[in-house]
N, C-alpha and C positions, 0 to 999 in steps of 0.2 A: 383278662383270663381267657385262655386258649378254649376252643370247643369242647375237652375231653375233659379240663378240669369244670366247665360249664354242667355240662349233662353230668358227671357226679355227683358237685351239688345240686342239681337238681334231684336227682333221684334219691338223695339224702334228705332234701325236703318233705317228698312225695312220702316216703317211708315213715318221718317225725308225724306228718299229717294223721297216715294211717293208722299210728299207733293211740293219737290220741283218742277220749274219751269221747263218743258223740253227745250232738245238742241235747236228744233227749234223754243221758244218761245224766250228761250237766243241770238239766231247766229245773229240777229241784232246789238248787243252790242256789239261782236267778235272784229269786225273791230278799232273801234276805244279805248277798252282795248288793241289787239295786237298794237297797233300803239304807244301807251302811254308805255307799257311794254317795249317796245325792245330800250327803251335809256338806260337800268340799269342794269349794270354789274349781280347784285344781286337782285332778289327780293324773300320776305319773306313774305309768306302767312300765316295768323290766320285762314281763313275759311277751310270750312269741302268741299264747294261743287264742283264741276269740271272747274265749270265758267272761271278761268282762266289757266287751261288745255287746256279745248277745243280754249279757245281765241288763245294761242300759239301754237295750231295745226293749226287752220284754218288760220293764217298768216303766218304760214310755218317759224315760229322765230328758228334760229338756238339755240337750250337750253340744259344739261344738268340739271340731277337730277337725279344722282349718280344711277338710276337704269338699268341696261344691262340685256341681255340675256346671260346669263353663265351656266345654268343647262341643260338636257335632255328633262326637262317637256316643256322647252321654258319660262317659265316664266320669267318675269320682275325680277332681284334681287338687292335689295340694296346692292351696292358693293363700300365701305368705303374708299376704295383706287382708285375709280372709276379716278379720275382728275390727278394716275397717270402715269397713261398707254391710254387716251385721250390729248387733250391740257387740259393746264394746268389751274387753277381759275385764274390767272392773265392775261389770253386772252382775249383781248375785241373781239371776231369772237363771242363769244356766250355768251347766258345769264345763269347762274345757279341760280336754282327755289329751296326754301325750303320750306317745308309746317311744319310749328312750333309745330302746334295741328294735325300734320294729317291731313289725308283726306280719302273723304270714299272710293275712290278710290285704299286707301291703305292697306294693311289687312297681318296676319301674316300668314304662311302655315304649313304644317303638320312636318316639321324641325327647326319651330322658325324662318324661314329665311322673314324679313319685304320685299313684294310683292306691284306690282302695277297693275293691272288690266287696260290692255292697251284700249285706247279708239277707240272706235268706230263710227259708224254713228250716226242719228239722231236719233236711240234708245237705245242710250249709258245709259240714267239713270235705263229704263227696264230692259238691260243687266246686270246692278249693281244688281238690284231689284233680278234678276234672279239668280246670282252668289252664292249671298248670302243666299237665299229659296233655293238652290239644296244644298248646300253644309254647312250642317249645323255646320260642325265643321270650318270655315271660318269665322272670324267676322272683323272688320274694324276696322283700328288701327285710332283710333281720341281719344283727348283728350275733354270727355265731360265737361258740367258745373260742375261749382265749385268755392272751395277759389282757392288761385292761390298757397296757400301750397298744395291741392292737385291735383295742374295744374301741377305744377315742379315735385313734385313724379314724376308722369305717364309719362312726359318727358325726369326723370331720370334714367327711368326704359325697356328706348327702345332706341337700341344704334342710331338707324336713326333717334329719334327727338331729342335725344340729342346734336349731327352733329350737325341737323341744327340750334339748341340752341342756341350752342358753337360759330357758326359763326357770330351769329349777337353779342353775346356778344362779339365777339374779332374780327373785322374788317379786322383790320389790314389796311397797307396802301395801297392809292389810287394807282391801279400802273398805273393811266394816269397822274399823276403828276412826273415832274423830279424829285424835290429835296422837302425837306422838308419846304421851303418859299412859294413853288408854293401859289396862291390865296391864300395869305394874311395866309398861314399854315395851312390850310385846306387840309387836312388827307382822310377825307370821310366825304362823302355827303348820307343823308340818307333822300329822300321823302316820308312821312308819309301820308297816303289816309284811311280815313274812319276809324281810330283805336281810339276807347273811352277815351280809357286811364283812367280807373277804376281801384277801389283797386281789380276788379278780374282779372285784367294783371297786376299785379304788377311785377310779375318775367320780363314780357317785356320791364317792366319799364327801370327795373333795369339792361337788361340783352345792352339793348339801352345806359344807362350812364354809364357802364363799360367801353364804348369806352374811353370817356375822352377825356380830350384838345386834338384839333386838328379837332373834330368831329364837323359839321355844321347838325340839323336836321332842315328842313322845312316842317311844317304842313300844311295841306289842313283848310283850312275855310270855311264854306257853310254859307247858307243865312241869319241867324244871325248874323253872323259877318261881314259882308258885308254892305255898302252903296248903294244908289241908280244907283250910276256906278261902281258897281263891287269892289270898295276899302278896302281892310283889315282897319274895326274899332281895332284897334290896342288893347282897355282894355276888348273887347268885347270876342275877339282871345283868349286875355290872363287868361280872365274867362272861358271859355269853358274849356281849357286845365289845368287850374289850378297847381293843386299839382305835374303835369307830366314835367311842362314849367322851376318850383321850381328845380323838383328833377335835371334836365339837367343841370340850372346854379349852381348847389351847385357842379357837376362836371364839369365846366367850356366849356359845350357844346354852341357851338350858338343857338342861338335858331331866326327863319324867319320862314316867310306865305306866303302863296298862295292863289288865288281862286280858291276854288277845281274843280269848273265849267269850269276852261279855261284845265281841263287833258281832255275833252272830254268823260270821260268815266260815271261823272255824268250827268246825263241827266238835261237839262235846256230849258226853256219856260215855257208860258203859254197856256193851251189845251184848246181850246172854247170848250163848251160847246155844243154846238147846232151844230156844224159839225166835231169835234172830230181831229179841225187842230189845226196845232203850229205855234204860233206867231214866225218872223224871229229875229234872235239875231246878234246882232252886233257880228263881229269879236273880239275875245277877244283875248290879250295876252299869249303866250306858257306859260305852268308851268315852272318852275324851271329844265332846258336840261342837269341833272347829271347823270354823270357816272358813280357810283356808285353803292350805295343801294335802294331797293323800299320796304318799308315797304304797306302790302296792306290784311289786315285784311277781 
């Protein structure tokens, strides 16, 4: 990439940075994402933004994410062998995080070695802002828009998103199940939150029914597909997700719902208007309490 298309994207970064919502507009929301996160062996982030970084600092979630301090400079290094000189991916003591598309947190350094930019207090996004304006040869390893032939490129092209690629494409087994009968032969459990499932993730798609028999996904629902007490309308579900619901059964994945409003971490009520309070909400039912994977876009 020539210097002028460089410093564009960059300054295309610095602008997304700036638009976002700061830590402490976010840190309300902290509590109950850490809360929801720390049931899942695995989860596997789409987004770009810190949001659930800071969520897993500020609840002090024991996690992995294969980055360490191994250099002189101190920096964060992805280090690929990270899980096996640590405990190991089959310990439920902690969770391991993978950011599929990057994050802007993440960035490559003047060795090619993929870096993470540890976080900070509540001018964590400024400090990004900052990182990045000083040090111009530093840009953010994310995978922007696009088709998703050129989403898999950029993923094929950086050995740290491709890790995390690889893992969700290849699971492997549940290791809180004994034996291969446990519940009903279920393998892995994968709880899906907020992910469109458009022909611009397709590689997600695809990368999700590689698993294959054995695999149970459960999708979140929101208020479209929902009744007046909270019930999954079952053809409503199955419209929304369409082509993605197709692609699972044609590999003989289960496919189950949820209300995405009972994770806690969508916000639910109604806000009057005229004093800027929220109606109280019935007790809802837990999501789906797997061990496994969290898919969370």
């Amino acid at each position: 990439m020539c210097k002028h298309k460089l410093q564009r994207y960059q300054n295309k970064i610095i602008e997304v940075l700036n638009s976002m919502a700061s830590y402490k507009k976010c840190k309300p929301t902290f509590q109950s994402i850490g809360n929801f996160l720390e049931k899942f062996d695995k989860i596997f982030s789409l987004s770009y933004d810190p949001i659930i970084y800071w969520s897993i600092l500020n609840n002090k979630i024991n996690f992995k994410d294969y980055f360490l301090k191994i250099d002189p400079d101190n920096e964060l290094i992805f280090s690929p062998d990270a899980d096996k000189f640590k405990n190991s991916e089959s310990s439920r003591d902690s969770s391991f995080i993978y950011y599929i598309h990057g994050a802007l947190f993440l960035y490559k350094n003047e060795n090619n070695k993929i870096c993470k930019i540890k976080a900070t207090e509540e001018n964590s996004l400024r400090n990004i802002v900052k990182f990045y304006t000083i040090d111009q040869h530093k840009y953010p390893m994310v995978v922007l828009e696009g088709t998703y032939f050129e989403k898999i490129k950029n993923i094929y092209s950086c050995d740290y998103l491709l890790k995390a690629y690889c893992k969700l494409s290849k699971l492997g087994r549940n290791s809180n199940l004994e034996n291969s009968e446990s519940e009903n032969g279920i393998l892995n459990d994968i709880c899906v939150l907020g992910f469109s499932a458009n022909e611009k993730d397709q590689h997600i798609i695809n990368a999700i029914c590689n698993n294959g028999r054995g695999t149970r996904v459960t999708l979140c629902i929101y208020e479209e597909g929902l009744d007046d007490d909270g019930n999954i309308i079952t053809n409503v579900a199955e419209e929304q997700y369409g082509d993605f619901i197709k692609s699972m059964q044609d590999n003989n994945i289960i496919v189950d719902y949820y209300n995405a409003f009972t994770s806690k971490v969508i916000p639910k009520g109604n806000v009057d208007q005229d004093n800027g309070t929220e109606e109280e909400e019935e007790e809802e039912e837990p999501p789906p309490d797997s061990d496994d994977e969290f898919l969370f876009p």
